[in-house]
C-alpha positions in Angstrom: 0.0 0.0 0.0 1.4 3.4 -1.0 2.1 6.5 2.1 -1.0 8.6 0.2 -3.1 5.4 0.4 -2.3 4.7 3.7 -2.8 8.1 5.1 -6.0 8.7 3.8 -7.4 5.8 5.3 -6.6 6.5 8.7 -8.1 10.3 8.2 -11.6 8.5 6.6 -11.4 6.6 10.0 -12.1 9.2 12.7 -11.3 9.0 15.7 -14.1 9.8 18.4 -13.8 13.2 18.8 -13.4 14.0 15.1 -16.8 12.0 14.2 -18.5 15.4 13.2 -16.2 15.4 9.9 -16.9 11.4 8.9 -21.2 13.0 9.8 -19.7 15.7 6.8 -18.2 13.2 4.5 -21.2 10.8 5.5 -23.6 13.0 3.8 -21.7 14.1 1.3 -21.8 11.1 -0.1 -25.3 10.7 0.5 -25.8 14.0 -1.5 -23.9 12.8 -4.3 -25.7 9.2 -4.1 -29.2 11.7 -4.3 -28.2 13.6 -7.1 -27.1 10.8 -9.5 -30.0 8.7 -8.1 -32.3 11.9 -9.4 -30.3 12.4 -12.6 -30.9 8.8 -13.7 -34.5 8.2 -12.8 -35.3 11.5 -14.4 -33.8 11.6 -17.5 -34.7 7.9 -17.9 -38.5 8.9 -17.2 -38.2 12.0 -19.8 -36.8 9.3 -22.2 -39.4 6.9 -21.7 -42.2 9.9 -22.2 -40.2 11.2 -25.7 -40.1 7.7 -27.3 -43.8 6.9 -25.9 -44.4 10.2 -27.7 -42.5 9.5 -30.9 -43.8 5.7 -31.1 -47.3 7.6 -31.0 -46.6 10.1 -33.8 -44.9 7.5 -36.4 -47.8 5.2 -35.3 -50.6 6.7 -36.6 -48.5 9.0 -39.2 -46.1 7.3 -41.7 -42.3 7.1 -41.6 -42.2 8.6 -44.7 -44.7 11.2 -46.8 -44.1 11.6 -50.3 -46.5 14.6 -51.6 -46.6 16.1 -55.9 -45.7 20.0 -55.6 -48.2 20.2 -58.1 -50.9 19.1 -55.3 -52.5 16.0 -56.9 -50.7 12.6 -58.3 -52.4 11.6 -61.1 -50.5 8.1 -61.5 -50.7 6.9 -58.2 -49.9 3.3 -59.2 -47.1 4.3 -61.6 -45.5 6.1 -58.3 -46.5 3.2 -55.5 -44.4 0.8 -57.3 -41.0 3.4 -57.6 -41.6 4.1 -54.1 -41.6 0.5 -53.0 -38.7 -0.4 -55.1 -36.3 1.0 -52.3 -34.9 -2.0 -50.5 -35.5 0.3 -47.1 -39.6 0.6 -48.2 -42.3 -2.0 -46.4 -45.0 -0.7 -47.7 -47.1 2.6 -48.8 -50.2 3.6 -48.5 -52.1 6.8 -50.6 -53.7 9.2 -49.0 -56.4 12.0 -49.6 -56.6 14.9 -47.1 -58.2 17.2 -46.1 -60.7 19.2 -43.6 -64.1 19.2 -43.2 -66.9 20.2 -40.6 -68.7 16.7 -39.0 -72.3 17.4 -37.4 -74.2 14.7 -35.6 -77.9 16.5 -35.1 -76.9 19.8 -32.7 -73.0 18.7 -31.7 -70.4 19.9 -34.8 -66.6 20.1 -34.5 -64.1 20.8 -36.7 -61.7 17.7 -38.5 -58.8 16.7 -40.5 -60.2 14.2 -42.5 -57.8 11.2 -44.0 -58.7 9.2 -47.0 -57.0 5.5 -46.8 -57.0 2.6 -48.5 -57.9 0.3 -45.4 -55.8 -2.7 -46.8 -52.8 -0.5 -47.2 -53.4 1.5 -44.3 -53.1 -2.0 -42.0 -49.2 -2.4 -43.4 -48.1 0.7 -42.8 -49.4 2.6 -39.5 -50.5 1.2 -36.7 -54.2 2.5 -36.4 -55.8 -0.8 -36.6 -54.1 -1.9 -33.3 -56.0 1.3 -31.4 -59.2 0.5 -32.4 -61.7 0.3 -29.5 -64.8 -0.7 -31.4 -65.0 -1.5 -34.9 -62.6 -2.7 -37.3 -61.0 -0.4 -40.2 -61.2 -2.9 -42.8 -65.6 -1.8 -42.6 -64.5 1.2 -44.5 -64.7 -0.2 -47.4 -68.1 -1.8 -48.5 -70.4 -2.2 -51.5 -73.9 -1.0 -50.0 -73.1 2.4 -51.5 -73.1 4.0 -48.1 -70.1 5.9 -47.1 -68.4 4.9 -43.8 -66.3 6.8 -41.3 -64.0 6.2 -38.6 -63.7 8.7 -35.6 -61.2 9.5 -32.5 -62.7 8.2 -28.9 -62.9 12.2 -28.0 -64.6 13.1 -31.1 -67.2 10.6 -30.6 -67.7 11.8 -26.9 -67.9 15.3 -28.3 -70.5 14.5 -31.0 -72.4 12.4 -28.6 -72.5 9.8 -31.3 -71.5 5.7 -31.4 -70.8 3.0 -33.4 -73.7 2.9 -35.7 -75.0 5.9 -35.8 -74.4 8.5 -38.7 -72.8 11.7 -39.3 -73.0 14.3 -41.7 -69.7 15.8 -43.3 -69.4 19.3 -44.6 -66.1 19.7 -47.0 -65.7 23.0 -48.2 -64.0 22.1 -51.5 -67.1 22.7 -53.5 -67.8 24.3 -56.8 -67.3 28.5 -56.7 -70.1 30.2 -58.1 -70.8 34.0 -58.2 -72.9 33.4 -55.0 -70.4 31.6 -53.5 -68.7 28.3 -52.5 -71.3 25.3 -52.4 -70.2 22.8 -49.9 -70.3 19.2 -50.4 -72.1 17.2 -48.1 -71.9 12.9 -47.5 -73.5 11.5 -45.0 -71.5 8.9 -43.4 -72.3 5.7 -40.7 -69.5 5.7 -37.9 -68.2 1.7 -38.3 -65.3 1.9 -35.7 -63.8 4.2 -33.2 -60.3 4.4 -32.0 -58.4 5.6 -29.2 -54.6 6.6 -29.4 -54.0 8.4 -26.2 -52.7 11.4 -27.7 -55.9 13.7 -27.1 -55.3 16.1 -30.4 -55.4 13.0 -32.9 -58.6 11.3 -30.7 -60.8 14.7 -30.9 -59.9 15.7 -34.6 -59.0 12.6 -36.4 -61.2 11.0 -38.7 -60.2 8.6 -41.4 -62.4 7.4 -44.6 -62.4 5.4 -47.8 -60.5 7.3 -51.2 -63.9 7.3 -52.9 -65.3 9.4 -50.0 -62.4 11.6 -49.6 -62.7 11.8 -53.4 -66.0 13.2 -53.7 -65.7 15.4 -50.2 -61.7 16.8 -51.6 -63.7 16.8 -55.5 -60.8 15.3 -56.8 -62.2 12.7 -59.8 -59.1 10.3 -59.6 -55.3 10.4 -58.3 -54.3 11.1 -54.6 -52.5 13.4 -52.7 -49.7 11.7 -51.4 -48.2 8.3 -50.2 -47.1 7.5 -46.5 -44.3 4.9 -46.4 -43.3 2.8 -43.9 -39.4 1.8 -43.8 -37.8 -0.7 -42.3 -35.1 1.7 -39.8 -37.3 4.0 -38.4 -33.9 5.9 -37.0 -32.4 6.6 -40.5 -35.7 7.8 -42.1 -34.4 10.7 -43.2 -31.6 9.0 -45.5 -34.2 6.9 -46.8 -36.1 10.2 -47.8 -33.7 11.6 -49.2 -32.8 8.5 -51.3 -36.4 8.0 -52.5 -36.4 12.0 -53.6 -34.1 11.0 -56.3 -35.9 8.2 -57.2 -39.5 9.5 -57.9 -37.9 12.5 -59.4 -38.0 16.4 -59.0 -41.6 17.1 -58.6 -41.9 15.2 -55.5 -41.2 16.0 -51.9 -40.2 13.3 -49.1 -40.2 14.2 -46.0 -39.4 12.1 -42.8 -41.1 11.8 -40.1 -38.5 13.7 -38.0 -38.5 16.4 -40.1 -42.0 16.8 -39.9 -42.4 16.9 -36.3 -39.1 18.9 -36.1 -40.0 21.4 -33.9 -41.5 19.2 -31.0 -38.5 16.8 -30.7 -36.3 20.1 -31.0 -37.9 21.5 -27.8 -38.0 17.8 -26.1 -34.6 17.6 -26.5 -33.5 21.1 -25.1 -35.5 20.3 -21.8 -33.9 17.0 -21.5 -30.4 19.3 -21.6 -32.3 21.9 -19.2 -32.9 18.8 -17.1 -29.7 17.8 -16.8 -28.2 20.9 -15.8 -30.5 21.7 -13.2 -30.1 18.2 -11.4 -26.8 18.6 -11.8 -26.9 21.5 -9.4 -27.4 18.9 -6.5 -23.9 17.0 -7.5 -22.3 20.4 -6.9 -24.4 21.2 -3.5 -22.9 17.7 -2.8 -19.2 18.7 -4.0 -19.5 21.6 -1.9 -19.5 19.7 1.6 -16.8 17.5 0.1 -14.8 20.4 -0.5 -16.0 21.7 3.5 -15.4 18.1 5.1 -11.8 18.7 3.4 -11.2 21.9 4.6 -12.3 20.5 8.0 -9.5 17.8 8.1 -7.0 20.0 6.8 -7.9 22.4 10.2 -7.6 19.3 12.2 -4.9 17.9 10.9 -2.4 20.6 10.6 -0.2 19.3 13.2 0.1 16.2 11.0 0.7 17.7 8.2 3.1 19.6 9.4 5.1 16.6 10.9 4.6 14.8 7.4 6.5 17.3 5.6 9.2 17.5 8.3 9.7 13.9 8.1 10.0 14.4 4.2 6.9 14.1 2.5 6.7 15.9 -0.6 3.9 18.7 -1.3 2.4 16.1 -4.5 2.6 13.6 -1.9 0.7 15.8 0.9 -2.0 16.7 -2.3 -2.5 13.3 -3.3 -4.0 12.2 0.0 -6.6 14.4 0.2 -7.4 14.0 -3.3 -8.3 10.1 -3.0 -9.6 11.3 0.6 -12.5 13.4 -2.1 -12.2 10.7 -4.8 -13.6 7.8 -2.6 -16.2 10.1 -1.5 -17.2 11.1 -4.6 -16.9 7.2 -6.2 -19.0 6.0 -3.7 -21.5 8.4 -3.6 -21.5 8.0 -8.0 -22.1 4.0 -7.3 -24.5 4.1 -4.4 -26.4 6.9 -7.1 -26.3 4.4 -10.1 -27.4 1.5 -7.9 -29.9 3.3 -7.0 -30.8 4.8 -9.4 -31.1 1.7 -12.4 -32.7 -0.5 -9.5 -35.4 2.4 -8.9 -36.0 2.5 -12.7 -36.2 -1.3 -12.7 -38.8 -1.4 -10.2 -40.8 1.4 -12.2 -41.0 -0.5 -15.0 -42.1 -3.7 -13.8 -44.6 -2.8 -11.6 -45.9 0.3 -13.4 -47.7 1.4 -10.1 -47.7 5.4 -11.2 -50.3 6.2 -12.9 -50.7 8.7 -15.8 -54.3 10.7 -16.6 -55.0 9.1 -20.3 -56.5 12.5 -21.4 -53.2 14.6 -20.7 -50.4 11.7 -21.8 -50.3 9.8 -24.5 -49.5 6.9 -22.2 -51.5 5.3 -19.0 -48.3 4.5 -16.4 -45.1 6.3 -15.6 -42.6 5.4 -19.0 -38.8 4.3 -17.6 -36.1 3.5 -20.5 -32.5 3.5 -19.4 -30.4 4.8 -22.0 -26.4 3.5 -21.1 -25.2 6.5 -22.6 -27.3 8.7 -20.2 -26.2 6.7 -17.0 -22.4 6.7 -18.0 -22.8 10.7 -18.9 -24.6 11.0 -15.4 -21.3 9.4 -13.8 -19.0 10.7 -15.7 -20.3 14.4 -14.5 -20.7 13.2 -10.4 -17.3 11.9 -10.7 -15.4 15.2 -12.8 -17.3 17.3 -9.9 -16.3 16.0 -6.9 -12.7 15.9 -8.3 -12.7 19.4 -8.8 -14.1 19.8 -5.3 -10.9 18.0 -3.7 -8.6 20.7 -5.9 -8.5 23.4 -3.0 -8.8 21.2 0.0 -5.4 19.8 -1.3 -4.0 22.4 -2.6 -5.0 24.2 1.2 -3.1 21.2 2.7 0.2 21.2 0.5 0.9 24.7 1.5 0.9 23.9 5.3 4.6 25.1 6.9 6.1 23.3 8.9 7.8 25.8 10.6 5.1 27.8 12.0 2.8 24.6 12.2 4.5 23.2 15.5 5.9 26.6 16.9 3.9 26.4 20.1 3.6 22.4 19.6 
């Protein structure tokens, strides 16, 4: 065992009357423990939450959606099979949009209205899985009467079930010198669904391409494809790739790019996050750097005979500096302990619960990300090295001399 190892274990073992400092160093290893216990189960919560969120978003959107500048494709099939000739394409779906104004009797709320292809529509987003009544395949039919599928909210708003009928007011109608005419279906409500994500369950509504056709008053051709690809992560690179595929008068945009903005923001709070709970690592560094200061005070006289006896200044520096280290290691390991088996137990049992009409999920999301927990250790242990720079430094400038004048 080397002289700075063996000092500083006889100062972490206080005597009795210096058991005030080990309370110091006590909790500042608790507080370091804390703060990378909080870190962790945070920034694993807010990463459970933004991939809940994202799994939402490319669930009932596409990957991928490919759009004409002109407005409408006119050879939908022609484009379908260039699109799925990419090795990275599952499948594609067209797509009609557009908004109209859904009445049931005296209830009437606004809509973004979807025309699919319901057999398409199954292979590439997941909208079938969050059906709570009804299947999509009803949309289609050959009784003549047009169909519809509504959000859970919607339907509460409307008052309206599976079964009973709608009215849909498109305002893509013909111009004439009075005015537009709006075009009007009634439709019958065959399913209902329920994603979690209150702004897609209130104005959501998805019907067949002939509906959308004759609401839109479009007479053939769609609007635009949604793709699915296989790696969800390099989406963009497969848009890109397919923009020089279908050609110039096309646009391909991911589904990152799309939602740019709220994964932007997401992303800057995670960083906010991790600043501010970072704050208690240094509160924590803080009484390391007091608890050394304290032992410095009360072991002057030591010191002092140290360096008489011939230790060097680096050698009088190094002990206080593993005297902070093993504080600070151990705190940083009791915190990710902690910390990974309090996310464990989150997950598993699920026990906190979640208002459905606020988040898009039911229970408490936990996904620990290694990178996160090694950046959370990383930053507990650079701080509370730092904090053992002055204690040491304080200790290697001790003098002798003056020291053990009145000894």
């Amino acid at each position: 065992m080397s002289f700075e190892w063996f000092v500083c274990q006889r100062y972490l073992r206080a005597k009795r009357k210096q058991k005030f400092i080990s309370l110091i160093a006590l909790i500042s290893v608790l507080g370091v423990g804390v703060g990378v216990l909080a870190l962790i189960v945070v920034l694993s919560v807010y990463t459970g939450f933004t991939e809940g969120l994202r799994d939402q978003i490319i669930g009932i959107n596409a990957h991928i959606t490919v759009q004409s500048y002109s407005g409408t494709i006119t050879d939908p099939d022609s484009l379908k099979e260039q699109i799925e000739s990419h090795e990275s394409v599952i499948a594609s779906m067209p797509t009609i949009y557009g908004q109209a104004l859904i009445s049931s009797g005296s209830y009437s709320s606004g809509i973004v209205l979807r025309g699919i292809d319901p057999a398409s529509a199954e292979k590439v987003t997941n909208i079938h899985r969050e059906m709570r009544v009804g299947k999509l395949s009803d949309l289609t039919g050959t009784d003549g009467v047009a169909k519809i599928v509504i959000g859970v909210q919607l339907a509460r708003q409307l008052r309206v079930d599976l079964g009973k009928r709608v009215k849909l007011i498109s305002p893509n109608g013909p111009l004439t010198p009075m005015g537009v005419i709006p075009r009007i279906r009634t439709c019958l409500i065959v399913g209902v669904f329920e994603t979690g994500m209150y702004e897609y369950d209130s104005t959501l509504a998805y019907v067949d391409l002939k509906t959308a056709r004759s609401l839109s008053g479009i007479d053939s051709g769609v609007h635009g494809f949604e793709v699915k690809v296989r790696d969800v992560d390099h989406a963009d690179k497969t848009a890109a790739e397919l923009k020089k595929i279908i050609g110039p008068g096309y646009s391909a945009r991911d589904w990152m790019r799309l939602n740019e903005n709220l994964f932007a923001a997401l992303k800057l709070e995670k960083a906010g996050i991790f600043i501010a709970l970072d704050l208690i690592i240094m509160v924590a560094a803080l009484n390391i750097i007091s608890a050394l200061v304290m032992v410095v005070m009360e072991k002057t006289r030591d010191i002092a005979i140290l360096k008489a006896m011939g230790a060097k200044t680096g050698q009088i520096m190094r002990v206080f500096f593993f005297q902070g280290a093993i504080i600070g290691l151990t705190g940083t390991v009791l915190g990710v302990l902690g910390g990974l088996g309090l996310c464990e137990i989150l997950s598993r049992y699920k026990f906190i619960e979640l208002p459905s009409n606020v988040y898009p999920m039911s229970t408490m999301p936990v996904k620990v990300v290694p990178f996160d927990v090694i950046l959370v250790a990383i930053s507990a242990v650079i701080i509370t090295l730092l904090a053992t720079i002055y204690p040491s430094w304080k200790a290697s400038r001790v003098r002798p001399a003056e020291s053990l004048t009145y000894e």
